[in-house]
Residue, then its C-alpha position, 0 to 999 in steps of 0.5 A: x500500500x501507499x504511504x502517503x503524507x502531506x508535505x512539510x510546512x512551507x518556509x515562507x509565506x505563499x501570498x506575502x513571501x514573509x518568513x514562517x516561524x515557530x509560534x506563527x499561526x498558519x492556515x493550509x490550503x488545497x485546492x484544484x488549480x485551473x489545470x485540475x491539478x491539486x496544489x497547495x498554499x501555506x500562509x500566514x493566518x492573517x493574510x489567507x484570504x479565499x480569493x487568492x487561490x488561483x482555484x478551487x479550495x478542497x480542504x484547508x486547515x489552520x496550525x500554530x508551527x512547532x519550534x522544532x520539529x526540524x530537529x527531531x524527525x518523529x516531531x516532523x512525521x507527527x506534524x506530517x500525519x496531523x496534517x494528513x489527519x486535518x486535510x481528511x477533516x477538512x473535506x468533510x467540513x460544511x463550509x468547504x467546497x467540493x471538487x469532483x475528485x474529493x470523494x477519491x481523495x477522501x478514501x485514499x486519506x480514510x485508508x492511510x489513516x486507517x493504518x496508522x490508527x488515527x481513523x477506525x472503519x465502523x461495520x462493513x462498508x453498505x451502499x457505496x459508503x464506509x463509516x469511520x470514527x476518528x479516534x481521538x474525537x470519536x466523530x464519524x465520518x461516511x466515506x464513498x467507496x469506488x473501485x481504486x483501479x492501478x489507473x485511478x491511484x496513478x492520476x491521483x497520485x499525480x495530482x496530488x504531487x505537490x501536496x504529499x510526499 
């Protein structure tokens, strides 16, 4: 199976180029860019603003950076699977817009968060949907299932080049 994590936090501010530092509270955005190509945007929180995304905003989540998760490396694949853990939380909020590959994008995340025990499957999946509850917050989540084909993952993975690792 893949292992897939979110890419690190950005050095610098996307939208001002302003250097993020440790104690900076920071807002992640992904998003569909004009190409259908998933991308994503780390900036300061204060500055996000939706009409800058050169897209259509899927998911994003907002984080205080860490004073030294360069230094120690399970500090850094912590950060990278919370990221991962917020990215999923954030395509079921209400408030977010959906793209057509997010239901894809949800599975994907749903199975590599199931493996790392972050999510738990509920029951058997019933009707195209799979139930999952987040473990630390016990909130339930209906996943769509679809046949991930070699084909679908390879498109997927693709578009999803500059969000994970």
């Amino acid at each position: 199976m893949l292992d897939w994590q979110i890419k690190p936090l950005s050095k610098k501010s996307a939208i001002s180029g302003r250097d993020i530092a440790p104690g900076d509270s920071v807002v992640c955005a992904v998003f569909v860019d004009a190409l259908g190509n998933l991308d994503r945007l780390d900036c300061h929180a204060d500055e996000f603003d939706p009409s800058k995304v050169n897209g259509k905003i899927i998911g994003r989540w907002e984080r205080t950076v860490s004073a030294n998760p360069e230094e120690d490396e399970r500090a850094a694949r912590r950060m990278a699977l919370s990221s991962s853990e917020d990215f999923f939380v954030s395509l079921f909020d209400d408030s977010g817009v959906r793209a057509d590959e997010s239901d894809v994008i949800k599975q994907m995340l749903a199975l590599l968060l199931e493996r790392k025990r972050i999510l738990r499957p509920v029951g058997r999946p019933s009707g195209g949907i799979q139930k999952y509850v987040q473990m630390s917050t016990k909130r339930e989540f209906d996943v769509p299932q679809r046949n991930l084909d070699a084909e679908l993952i390879a498109k997927i993975q693709t578009q999803l080049g500059n969000i994970i690792i």
